[in-house]
Each structure stands twice: as structure tokens, then as C-alpha cells.
KETOR-146962 format. One line per 5 residues: for each residue x, y, z of C-alpha. Coordinates in nm, 4 decimals. Layout:
// KETOR-146962
X/Y/Z ~ ...
***
This chain:
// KETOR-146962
-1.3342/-2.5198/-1.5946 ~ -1.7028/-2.4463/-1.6964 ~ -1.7486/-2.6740/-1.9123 ~ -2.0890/-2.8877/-1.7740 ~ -2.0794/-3.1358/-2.0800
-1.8196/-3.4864/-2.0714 ~ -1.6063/-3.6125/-2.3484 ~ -1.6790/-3.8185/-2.6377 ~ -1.5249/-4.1257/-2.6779 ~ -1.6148/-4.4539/-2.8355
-1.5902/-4.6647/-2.5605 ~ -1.8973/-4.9054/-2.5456 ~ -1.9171/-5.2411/-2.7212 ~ -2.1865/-5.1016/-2.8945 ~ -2.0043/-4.8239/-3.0216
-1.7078/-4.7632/-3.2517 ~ -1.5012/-4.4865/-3.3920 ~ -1.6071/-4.5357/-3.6976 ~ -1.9846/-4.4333/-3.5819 ~ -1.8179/-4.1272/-3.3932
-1.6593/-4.0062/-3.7071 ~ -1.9830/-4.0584/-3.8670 ~ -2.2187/-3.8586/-3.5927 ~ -1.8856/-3.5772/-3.6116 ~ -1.8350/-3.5708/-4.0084
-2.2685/-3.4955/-4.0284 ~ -2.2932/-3.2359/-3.8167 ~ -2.0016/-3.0700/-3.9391 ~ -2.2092/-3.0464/-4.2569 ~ -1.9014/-3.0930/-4.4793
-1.6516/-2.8572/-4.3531 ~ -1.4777/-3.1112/-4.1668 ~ -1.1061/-3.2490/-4.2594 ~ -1.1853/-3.6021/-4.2236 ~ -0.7883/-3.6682/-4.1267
-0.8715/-3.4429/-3.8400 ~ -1.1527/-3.6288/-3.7414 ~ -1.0188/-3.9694/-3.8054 ~ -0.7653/-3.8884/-3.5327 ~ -1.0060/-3.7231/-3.3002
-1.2429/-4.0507/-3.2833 ~ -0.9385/-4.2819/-3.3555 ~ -0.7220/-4.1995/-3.0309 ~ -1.0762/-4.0791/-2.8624 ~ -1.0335/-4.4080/-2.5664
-0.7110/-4.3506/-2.5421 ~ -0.7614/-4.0002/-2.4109 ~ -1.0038/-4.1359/-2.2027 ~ -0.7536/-4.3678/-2.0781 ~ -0.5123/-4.0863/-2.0147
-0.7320/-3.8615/-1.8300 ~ -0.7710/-4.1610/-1.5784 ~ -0.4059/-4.2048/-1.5261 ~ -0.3746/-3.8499/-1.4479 ~ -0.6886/-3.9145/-1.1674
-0.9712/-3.7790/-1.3235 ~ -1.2650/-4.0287/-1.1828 ~ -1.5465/-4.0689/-1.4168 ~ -1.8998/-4.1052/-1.2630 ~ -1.9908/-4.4646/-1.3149
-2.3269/-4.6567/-1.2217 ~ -2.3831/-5.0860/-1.1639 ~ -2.2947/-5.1881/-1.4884 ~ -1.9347/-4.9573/-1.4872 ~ -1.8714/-4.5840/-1.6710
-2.2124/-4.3761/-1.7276 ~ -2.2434/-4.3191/-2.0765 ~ -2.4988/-4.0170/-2.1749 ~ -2.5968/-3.8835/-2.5108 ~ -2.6059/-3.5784/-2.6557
-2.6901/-3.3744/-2.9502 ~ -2.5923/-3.5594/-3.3321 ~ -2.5019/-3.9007/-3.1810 ~ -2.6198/-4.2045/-3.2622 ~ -2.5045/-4.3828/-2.9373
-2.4317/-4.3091/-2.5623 ~ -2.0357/-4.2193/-2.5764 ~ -2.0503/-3.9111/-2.3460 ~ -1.8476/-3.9581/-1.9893 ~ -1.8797/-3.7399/-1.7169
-1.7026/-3.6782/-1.4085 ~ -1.8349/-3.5132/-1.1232 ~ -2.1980/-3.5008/-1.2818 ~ -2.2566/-3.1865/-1.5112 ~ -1.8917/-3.0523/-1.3592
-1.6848/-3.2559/-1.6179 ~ -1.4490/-2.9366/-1.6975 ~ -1.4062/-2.8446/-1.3083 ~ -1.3267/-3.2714/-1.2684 ~ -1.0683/-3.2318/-1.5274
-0.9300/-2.8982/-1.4626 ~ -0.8747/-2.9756/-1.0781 ~ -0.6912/-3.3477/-1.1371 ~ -0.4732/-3.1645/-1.3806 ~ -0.3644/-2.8795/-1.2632
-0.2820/-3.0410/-0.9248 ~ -0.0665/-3.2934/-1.1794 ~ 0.0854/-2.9336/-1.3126 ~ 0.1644/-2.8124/-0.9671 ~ 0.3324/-3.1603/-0.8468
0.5752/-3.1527/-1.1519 ~ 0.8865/-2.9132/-1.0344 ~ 1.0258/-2.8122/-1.4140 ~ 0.7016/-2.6666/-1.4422 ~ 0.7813/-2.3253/-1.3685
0.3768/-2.0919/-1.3571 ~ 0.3558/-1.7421/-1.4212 ~ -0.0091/-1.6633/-1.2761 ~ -0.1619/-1.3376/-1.2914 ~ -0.0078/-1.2181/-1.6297
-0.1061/-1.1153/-1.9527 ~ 0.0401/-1.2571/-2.2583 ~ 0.0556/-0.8718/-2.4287 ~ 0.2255/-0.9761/-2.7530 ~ 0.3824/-1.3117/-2.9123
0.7347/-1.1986/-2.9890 ~ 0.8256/-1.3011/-3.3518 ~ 1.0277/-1.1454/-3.6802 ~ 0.8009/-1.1850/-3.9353 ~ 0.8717/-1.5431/-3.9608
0.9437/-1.7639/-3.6275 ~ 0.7864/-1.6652/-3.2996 ~ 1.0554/-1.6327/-3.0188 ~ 0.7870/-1.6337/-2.7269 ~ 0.6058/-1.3597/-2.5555
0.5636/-0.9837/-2.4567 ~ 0.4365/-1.0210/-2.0749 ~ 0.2790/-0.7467/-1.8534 ~ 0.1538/-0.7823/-1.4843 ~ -0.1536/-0.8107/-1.5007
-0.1932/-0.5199/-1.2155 ~ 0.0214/-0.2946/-1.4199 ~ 0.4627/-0.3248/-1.3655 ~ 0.7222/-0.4010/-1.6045 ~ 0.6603/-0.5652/-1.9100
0.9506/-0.8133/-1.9864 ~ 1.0061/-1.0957/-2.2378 ~ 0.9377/-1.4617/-2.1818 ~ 1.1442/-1.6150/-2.4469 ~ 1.0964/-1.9950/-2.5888
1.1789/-2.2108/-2.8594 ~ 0.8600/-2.3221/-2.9075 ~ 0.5411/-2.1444/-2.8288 ~ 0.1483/-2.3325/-2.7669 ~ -0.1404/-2.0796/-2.7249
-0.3876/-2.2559/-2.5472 ~ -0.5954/-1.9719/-2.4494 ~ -0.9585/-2.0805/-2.5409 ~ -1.2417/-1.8978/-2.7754 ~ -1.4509/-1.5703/-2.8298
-1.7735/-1.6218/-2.7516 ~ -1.7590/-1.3812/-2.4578 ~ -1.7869/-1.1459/-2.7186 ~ -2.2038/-1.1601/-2.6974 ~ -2.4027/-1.0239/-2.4901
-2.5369/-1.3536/-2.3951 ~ -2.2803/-1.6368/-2.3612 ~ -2.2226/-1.9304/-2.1363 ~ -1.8242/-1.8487/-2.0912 ~ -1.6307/-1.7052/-1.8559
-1.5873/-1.2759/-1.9487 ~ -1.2220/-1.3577/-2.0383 ~ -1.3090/-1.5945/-2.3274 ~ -1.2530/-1.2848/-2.5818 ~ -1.0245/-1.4454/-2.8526
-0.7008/-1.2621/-2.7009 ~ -0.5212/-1.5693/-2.8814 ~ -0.6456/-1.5204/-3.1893 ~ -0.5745/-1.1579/-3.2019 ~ -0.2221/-1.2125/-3.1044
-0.1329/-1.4860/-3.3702 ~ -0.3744/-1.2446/-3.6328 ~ -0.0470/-0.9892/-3.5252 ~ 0.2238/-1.2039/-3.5629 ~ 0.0919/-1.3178/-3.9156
-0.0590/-1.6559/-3.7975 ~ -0.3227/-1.7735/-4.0842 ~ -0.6702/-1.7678/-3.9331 ~ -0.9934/-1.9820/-4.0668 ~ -1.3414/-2.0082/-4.0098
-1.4193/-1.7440/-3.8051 ~ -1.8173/-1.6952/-3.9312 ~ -1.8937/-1.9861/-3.7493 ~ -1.9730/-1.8856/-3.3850 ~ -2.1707/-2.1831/-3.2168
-2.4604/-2.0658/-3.0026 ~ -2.5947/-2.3472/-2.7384 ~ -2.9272/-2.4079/-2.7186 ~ -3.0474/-2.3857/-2.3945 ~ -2.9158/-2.1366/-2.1787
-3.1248/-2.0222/-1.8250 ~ -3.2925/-1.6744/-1.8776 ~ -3.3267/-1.5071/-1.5772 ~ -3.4304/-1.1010/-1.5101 ~ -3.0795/-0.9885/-1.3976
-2.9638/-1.1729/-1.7092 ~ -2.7341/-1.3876/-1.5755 ~ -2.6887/-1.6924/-1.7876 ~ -2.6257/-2.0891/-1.6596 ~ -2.6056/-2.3408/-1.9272
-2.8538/-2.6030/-1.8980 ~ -2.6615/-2.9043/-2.0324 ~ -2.7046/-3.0653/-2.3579 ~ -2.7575/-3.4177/-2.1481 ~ -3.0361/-3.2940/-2.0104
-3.1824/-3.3552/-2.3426 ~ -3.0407/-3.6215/-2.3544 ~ -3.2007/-3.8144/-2.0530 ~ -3.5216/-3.7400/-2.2090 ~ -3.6123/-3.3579/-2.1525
-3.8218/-3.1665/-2.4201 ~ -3.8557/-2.7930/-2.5426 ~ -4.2023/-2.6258/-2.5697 ~ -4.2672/-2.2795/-2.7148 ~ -4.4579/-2.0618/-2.4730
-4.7839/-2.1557/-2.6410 ~ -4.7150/-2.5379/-2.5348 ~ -4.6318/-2.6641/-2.8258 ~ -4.3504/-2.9178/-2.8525 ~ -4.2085/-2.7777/-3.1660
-3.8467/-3.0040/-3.2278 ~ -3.9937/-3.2972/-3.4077 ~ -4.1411/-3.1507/-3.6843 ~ -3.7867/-2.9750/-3.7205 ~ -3.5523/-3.2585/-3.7310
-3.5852/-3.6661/-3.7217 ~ -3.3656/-3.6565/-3.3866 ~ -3.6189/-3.3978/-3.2535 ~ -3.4376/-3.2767/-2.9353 ~ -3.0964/-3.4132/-2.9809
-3.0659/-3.3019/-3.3127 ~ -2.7229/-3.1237/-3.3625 ~ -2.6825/-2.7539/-3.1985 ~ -2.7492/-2.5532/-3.4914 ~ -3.0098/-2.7081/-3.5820
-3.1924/-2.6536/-3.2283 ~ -3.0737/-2.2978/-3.1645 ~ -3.1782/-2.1799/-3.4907 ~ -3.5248/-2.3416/-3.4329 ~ -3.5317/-2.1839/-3.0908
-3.4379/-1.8259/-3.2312 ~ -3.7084/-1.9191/-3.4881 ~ -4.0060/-1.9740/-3.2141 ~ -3.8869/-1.6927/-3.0120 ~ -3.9085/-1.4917/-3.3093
-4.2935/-1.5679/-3.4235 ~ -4.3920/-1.5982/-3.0406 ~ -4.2377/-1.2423/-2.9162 ~ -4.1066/-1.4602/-2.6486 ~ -3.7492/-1.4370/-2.5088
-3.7239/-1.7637/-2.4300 ~ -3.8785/-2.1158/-2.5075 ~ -3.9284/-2.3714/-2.2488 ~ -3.7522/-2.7031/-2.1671 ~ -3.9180/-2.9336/-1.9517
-3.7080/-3.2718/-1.7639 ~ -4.0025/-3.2218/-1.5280 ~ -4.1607/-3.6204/-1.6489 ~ -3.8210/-3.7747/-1.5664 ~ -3.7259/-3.9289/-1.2412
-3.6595/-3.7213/-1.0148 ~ -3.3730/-3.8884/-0.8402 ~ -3.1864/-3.9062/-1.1697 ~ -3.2181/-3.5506/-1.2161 ~ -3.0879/-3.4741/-0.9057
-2.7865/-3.7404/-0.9328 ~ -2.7330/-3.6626/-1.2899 ~ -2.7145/-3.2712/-1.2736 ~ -2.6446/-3.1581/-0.9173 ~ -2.5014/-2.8400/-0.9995
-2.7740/-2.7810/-1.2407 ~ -3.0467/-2.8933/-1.0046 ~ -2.8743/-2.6318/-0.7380 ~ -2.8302/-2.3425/-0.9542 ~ -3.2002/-2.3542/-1.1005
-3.2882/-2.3592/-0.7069 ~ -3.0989/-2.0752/-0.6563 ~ -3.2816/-1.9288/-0.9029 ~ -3.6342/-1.9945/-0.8300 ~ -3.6548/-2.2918/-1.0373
-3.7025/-2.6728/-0.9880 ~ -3.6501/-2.8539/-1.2541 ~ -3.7905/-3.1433/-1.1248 ~ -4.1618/-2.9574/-1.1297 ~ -4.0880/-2.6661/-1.3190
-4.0514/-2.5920/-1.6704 ~ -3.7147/-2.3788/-1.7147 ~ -3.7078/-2.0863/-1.9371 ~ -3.4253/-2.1331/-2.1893 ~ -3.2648/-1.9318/-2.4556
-2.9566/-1.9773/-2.7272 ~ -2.6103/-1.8525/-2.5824 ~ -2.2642/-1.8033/-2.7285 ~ -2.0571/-2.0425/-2.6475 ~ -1.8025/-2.2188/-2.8950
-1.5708/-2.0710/-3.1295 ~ -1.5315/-2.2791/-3.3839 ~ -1.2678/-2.1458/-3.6016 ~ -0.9524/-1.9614/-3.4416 ~ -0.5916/-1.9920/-3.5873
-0.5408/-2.2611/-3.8100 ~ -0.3128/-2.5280/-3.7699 ~ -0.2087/-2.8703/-3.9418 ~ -0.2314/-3.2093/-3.7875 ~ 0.0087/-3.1957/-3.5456
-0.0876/-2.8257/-3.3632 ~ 0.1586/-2.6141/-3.6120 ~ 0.0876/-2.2849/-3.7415 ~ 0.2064/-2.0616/-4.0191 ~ 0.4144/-1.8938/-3.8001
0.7607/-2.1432/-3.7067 ~ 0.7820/-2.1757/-3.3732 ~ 0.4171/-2.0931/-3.2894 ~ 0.1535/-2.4107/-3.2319 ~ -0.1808/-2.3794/-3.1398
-0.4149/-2.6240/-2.9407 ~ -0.8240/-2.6566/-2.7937 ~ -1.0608/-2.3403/-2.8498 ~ -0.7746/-2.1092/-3.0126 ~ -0.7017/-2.3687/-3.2377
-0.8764/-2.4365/-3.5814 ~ -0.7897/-2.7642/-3.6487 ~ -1.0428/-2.8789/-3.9039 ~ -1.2690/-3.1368/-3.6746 ~ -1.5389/-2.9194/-3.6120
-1.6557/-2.8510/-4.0104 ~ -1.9446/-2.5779/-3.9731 ~ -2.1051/-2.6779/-3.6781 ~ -1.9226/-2.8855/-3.3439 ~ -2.0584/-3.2022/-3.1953
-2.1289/-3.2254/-2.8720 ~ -1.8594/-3.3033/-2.6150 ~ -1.5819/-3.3035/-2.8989 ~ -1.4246/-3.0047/-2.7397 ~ -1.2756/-3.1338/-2.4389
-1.1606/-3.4578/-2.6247 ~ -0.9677/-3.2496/-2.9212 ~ -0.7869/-3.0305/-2.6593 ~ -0.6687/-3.3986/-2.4864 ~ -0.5732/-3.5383/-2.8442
-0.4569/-3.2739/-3.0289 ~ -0.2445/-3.0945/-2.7129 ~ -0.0586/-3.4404/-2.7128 ~ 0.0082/-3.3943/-3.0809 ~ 0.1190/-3.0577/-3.0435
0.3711/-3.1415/-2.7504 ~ 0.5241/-3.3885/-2.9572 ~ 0.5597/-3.1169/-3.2620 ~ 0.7200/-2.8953/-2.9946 ~ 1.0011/-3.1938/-2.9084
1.0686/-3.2016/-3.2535 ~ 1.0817/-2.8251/-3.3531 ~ 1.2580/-2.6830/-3.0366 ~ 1.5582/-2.5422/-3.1703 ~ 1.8129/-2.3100/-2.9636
1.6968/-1.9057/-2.9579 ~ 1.8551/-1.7468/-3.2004 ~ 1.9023/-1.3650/-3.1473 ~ 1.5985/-1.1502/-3.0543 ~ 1.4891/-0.8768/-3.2739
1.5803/-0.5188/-3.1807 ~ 1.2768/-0.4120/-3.1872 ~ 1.1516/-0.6129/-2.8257 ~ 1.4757/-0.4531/-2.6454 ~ 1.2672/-0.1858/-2.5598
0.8801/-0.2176/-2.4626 ~ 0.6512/0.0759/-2.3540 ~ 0.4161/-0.0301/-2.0664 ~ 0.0776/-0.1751/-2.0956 ~ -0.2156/0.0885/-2.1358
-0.4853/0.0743/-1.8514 ~ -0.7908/-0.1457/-1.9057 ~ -1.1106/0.0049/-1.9087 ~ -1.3799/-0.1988/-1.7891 ~ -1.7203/-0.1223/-2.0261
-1.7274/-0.3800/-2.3452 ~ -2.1273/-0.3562/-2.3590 ~ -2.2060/-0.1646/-2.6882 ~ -1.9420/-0.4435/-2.8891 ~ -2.1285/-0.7652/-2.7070
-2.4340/-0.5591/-2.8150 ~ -2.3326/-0.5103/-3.1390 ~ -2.1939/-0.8536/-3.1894 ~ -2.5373/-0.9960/-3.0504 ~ -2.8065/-0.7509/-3.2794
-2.5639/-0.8122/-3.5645 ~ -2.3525/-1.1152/-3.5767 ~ -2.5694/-1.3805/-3.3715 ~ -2.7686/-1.6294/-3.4406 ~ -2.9103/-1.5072/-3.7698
-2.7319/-1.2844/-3.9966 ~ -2.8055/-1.0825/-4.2544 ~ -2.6374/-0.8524/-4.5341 ~ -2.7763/-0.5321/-4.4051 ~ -2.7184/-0.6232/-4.0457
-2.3452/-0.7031/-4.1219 ~ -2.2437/-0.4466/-4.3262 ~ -2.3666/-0.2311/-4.0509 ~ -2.1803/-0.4038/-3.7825 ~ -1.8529/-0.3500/-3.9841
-1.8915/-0.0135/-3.9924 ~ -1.9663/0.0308/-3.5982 ~ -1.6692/-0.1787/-3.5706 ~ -1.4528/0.0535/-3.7579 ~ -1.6090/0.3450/-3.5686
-1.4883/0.1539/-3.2512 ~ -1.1334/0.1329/-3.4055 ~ -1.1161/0.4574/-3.4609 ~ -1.1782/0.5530/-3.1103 ~ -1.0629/0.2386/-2.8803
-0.7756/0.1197/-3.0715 ~ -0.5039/0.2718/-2.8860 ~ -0.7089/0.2807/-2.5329 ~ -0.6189/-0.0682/-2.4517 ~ -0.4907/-0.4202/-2.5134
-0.8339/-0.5740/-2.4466 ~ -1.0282/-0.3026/-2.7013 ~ -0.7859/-0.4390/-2.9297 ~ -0.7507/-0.7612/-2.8970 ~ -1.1801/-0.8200/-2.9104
-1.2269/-0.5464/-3.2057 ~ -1.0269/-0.7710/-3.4139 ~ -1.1395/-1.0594/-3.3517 ~ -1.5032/-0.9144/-3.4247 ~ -1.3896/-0.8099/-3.7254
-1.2738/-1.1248/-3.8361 ~ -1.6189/-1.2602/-3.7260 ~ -1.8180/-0.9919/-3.9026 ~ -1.6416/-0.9895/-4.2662 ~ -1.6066/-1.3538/-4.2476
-1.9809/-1.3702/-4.1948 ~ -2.0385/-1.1040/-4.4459 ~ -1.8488/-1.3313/-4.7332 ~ -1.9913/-1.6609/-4.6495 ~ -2.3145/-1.6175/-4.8860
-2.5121/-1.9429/-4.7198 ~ -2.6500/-2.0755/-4.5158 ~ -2.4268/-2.3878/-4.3136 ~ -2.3729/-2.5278/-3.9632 ~ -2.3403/-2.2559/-3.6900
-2.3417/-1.9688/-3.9482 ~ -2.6834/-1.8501/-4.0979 ~ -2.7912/-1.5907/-4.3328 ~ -3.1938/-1.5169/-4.3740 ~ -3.1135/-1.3710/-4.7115
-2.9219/-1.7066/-4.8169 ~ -3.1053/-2.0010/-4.5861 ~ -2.9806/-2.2409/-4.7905 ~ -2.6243/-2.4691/-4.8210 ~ -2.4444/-2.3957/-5.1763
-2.2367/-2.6410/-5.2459 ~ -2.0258/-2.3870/-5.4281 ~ -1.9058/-2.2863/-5.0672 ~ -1.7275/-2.6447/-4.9737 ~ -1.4411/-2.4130/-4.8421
-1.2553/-2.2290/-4.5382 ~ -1.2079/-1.8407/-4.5533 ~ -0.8743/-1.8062/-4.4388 ~ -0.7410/-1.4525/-4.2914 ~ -0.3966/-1.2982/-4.2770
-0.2625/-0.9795/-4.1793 ~ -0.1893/-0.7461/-4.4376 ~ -0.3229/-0.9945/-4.7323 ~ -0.6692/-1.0422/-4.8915 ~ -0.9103/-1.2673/-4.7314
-0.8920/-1.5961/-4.9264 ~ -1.0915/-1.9544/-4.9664 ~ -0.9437/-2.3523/-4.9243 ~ -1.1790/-2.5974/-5.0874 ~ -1.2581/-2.8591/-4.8630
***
């Protein structure tokens, strides 16, 4: 729903797949499983093609659908609907599709507490109100987490404040594998106000044209990378934390303020608004920007085709780590592998449903949930100080040990302390092994790539942390 940026797809003459797996295989600086890829940009139209039949209108100008570009590409491939409000677009054509299907049967306002399973198939969930009740089962022969990412773990983060890797925690419990978990993608340019409330300032703004300035006025991206401002995201973050860190500033500046202003306004309407809201107009002004969490990158692994380790458990979008991302995700290839690779997963489902056998004893019986409480701030502070942008031995040996503190004392206060101190610890050791420097993940006391780490760190529950060459 908040997702500003389109979706990539190859859909101009002048552009191929091909090119797309090129631009996504680059910035994923190696990491990537090219099969993953090749079916990303492969059915990439197609899903384009889909989202239309299900009504999604893409904004289009005289010469048919408005292609932008963004960060890593070498063409215009980026489609937007609705302006900067692609993820609203989508989210409101499909869920009304959801709601007009009757074998659809929604369960709103509930939390998925535990995925029920027996050490090897998962039989469905553990459900509690999510205003306190009864818990009860919600049994299935096939089960898709589709729950989304962690970066709502930081302090500062462009997602919504549930986007705390509850999905990941749960299939960590049930025994699902989990992979690249070090590499937390920060986005670039996120609005700095006082109250520090955050707006993300689309990557297509940079990609019509705009530029970033330090606060001494120096346009500092083109002696950083050849594609200056629309080089990929970890690239530009990392140079943003770097001039932020020699200025003493807390933010840099972007300006759009020498393009048209009429395409600014048409372009980025809910941008334009929300920087008026805020004092700012970025057709004059320059906007004071700053790196925010916002993409998980790794999450429970899966094959081709949305399975897990776990039978009967499949995984698909943000959750998911299906291999397409590498190190480091290209721009507006989120929203395209949740299209492509939830199709894939359905069609796993079809084929794995098989009927429920009988459920383990141990789910006849379940205690009700604890009560939430409501302060998170010292772990987003932690996980921001510690385990942001740049890392560092020190820092994240420290972090570990705050985490374990937390354990100790929040563990059995409440699903949600839970849930998120796991998933930080995931982040935080898998961080702490990675010894380089590569995509989304750096370390100021290794800045460089080793080629020695060509691999995924894969986690388990009650088994040793372990690499996959590439």
C-alpha cells in the first residue's frame, strides 16, 4: 500500500529482458540466482499484463504507458499508476478483485500467533483476535506467508510500524531455513523533518532529473559513481551516510527545483502535497533528505516455485528470499517479484495440497495471547546505532549482547517482543559473520567485496549458522 515506486518491466521497444536481467544481476553485486532473475525479467510484461486485467490503470502520456527510470537501469521500464501511489493503485484494484470473489473467505483483524506444524509439514496457523479472545486454529493444506519485511525495525524507516518480520520469526519457529538476513536495504532519500516523521521521496524523482547536494552545496554523486544520481541504492545511501558523516549534517539535500514545474506536480502529486504539508515546495525548495530502512532483502528462503523447507509452508514478496535481489535490490523489482513469484507459488500450492492429516496434540490446547506493550524504541534504537547503514565489529558485537539482554527480559512479555528480537538477531549475527563489504550490507572495518564471500548465510533453528556458494 505505501509503496510510491512502479514496477519494472521490459516493455518498450527499446528495452528487453535481457537488459533487465542485466541492470538486476549488477546491482545485486553477485548474490543473485540468475534462474531467479531470469524468471523475474522473463514473465516481467506478462505481470504487467495481468495487473491490467485485474483493473489496475497505469498512468500513460501522448505516446501510450509512462515509462520512468530509476536507480541501476539502463532504460525507462518503470510504470506507475496513480503517480507516486503505485502500491495504493495496486492494492485498491486487488483487493476489491479479493472481495468480489465469494470462496474467498477474510479473517481481518487477526494475528497469525504461530504456524502450526510437527517438525516437518506445516498444518496452518495458531490465530488470536487481535483485541485479545480465543485463540483457535486455522487449519490448511497448504500455507503462503505473505506478510512483508523488517525494516520497521529502525528507528528511521519508510514502512508502515507493522513491517517487523513477524513472518520470518514464525517460519524461524517452525524450522523454515532463513538466508540473507545482513542485507537490510536503506533508501536514499527519505524527508527529515523535526518531529521525525519520515515520507519517502521517490527514487523517480531522481530519475526525472533531480540532484543531491551536501549542505555545503556541493553536488557530490558524480564523483561517486558513473550513473551519478541513479546509481543503485547502496551505492547512494552509503554516499549520503558518508557526507552526513564529514559534514555533521543530518541530512543532505535533493533539489528537482530546475525541473518543470508542471511535471513535478503531475508526476508526484502526493509527494508535491506532503512536502507542502510540510513546509516544503519542491518546486522552489531544496528538500532535506536522509537514508531510511526500507527493504528486507533476505527473509525465509524458498526455491523457484515459493516452497520452503518446511512441506506445506510457501513463502512469497518481502517475507520471501527468493534469490533475485543478490546483495542489494533494484529499483521497482519488489512489486513485480510479489506478482511473478505469488503466481508461482499458487500453482506449487495446487500441486502440493494434500488432505489434513491429523493435528498434533500439542495445538489441542492453546494458552491465550500475552498483552502487547506498546514501547519498541530502545530495539529501533539499537538496530539504527548498531546495525544500519554502516556496521562495524565493535558496534555488532555490542548490539548482540543488548539483544540478549532484551531476551532475557521481553521474551515472555509478548508475541511482538518476540517475534522482532529474533528477527534482530538474525540481522545482527548475520551482519557480524559477513566479513565485507557488498550491496546493502557494509562493514568500515572490511569496505571492500571478497570474493571469498560469493555465498548466502543460511539460518535454522536449533542448527549452526551455515554458507551456500553462489
Amino acid at each position: 500500500m505505501w509503496a510510491q515506486g512502479g514496477i519494472a518491466a521490459a516493455v518498450s521497444p527499446e528495452d528487453s529482458p535481457r537488459l533487465h536481467l542485466e541492470d538486476t544481476l549488477r546491482a545485486g553485486r553477485e548474490l543473485c540466482n540468475r534462474a531467479a532473475v531470469e524468471i523475474l525479467t522473463d514473465h516481467a510484461p506478462e505481470a504487467v499484463k495481468w495487473l491490467e486485467e485485474m483493473g489496475v490503470l497505469f498512468d500513460r502520456g501522448e505516446e501510450g504507458i509512462h515509462l520512468g527510470r530509476e536507480g541501476g537501469h539502463s532504460r525507462r521500464r518503470i510504470l506507475h499508476s496513480g503517480g507516486s501511489a503505485s502500491g495504493k493503485s495496486f492494492i485498491d484494484a486487488l483487493t476489491q478483485r479479493v472481495r468480489e470473489t465469494s470462496p474467498i473467505q477474510l479473517v481481518e483483524h487477526t494475528i497469525a500467533a504461530e504456524l502450526v506444524v510437527d517438525g516437518e509439514r506445516c498444518y496452518g496457523i495458531r490465530s488470536d483476535a487481535a483485541g485479545g479472545g480465543s485463540p483457535r486454529l486455522i487449519l490448511a493444506p497448504v500455507t503462503i506467508l505473505a506478510t512483508g519485511g523488517a525494516a520497521s525495525l529502525f528507528e528511521r524507516t519508510s514502512n508502515p510500524p507493522t513491517a517487523t518480520g513477524d513472518g520470518i520469526a514464525l517460519a524461524y519457529r517452525a524450522g523454515a531455513e532463513i538466508a540473507d538476513m545482513e542485507f537490510m536495504q536503506f533508501h536514499p532519500t527519505a524527508l527529515v523533518s523535526k518531529n521525525g516523521w519520515t515520507f519517502l521521496i521517490s527514487e523517480a524523482v531522481r530519475g526525472e532529473g533531480a540532484y543531491l547536494f551536501n549542505t555545503a552545496g556541493k553536488r557530490f554523486m558524480p564523483a561517486v559513481h558513473e550513473m551519478a544520481e541513479l546509481a543503485p541504492r547502496d551505492v547512494v545511501a552509503s554516499a549520503i551516510h558518508q557526507e552526513m558523516r564529514q559534514t555533521g549534517s543530518e541530512y543532505v539535500l535533493l533539489s528537482a527545483k530546475h525541473l518543470p514545474a508542471a511535471l513535478l506536480k503531475e508526476r508526484f502529486p502526493n509527494i508535491y502535497a506532503a512536502c507542502l504539508e510540510r513546509g516544503f515546495d519542491m518546486t522552489r525548495d531544496l528538500l532535506p533528505v536522509a537514508p531510511a530502512a526500507h527493504y528486507t532483502i533476505g527473509g525465509v528462503r524458498t526455491d523457484l516455485d515459493g516452497r520452503t523447507s518446511v512441506k506445506g509452508l510457501l513463502a512469497c514478496g518481502e517475507v520471501a528470499c527468493t534469490g533475485v535481489h543478490g546483495a542489494n535490490r533494484l529499483a521497482s523489482n519488489s512489486l513485480l517479484e510479489c506478482l511473478v513469484f505469488a503466481r508461482r507459488a499458487v500453482e506449487a500450492a495446487r500441486q502440493d495440497a494434500t488432505p489434513l492429516p491429523a493435528i498434533p496434540t500439542q495445538w489441542e490446547s492453546l494458552p491465550p495471547l500475552e498483552s502487547e506493550p506498546s514501547d519498541f524504541s530502545p530495539l529501533a534504537h539499537l538496530m539504527t546505532k548498531a546495525v544500519g547503514i554502516v556496521r562495524s565489529q565493535s558496534e555488532l558485537a555490542c548490539a548482540q549482547r543488548q539483544i540478549e539482554e532484551f531476551w532475557g527480559v521481553y521474551k515472555n512479555e509478548s508475541l511482538q517482543w518476540r517475534n522482532r528480537l529474533q528477527v534482530a538477531r538474525l540481522i545482527t549475527q548475520a551482519a557480524l559473520l559477513r566479513t565485507e563489504s557488498r550491496g546493502a550490507h557494509r562493514r568500515e572495518d572490511f569496505p571492500h567485496e571478497d570474493p571469498n564471500w560469493k555465498k548466502h548465510i543460511v539460518f535454522q533453528k536449533d542448527r549452526e549458522p551455515r554458507t551456500i556458494e553462489v
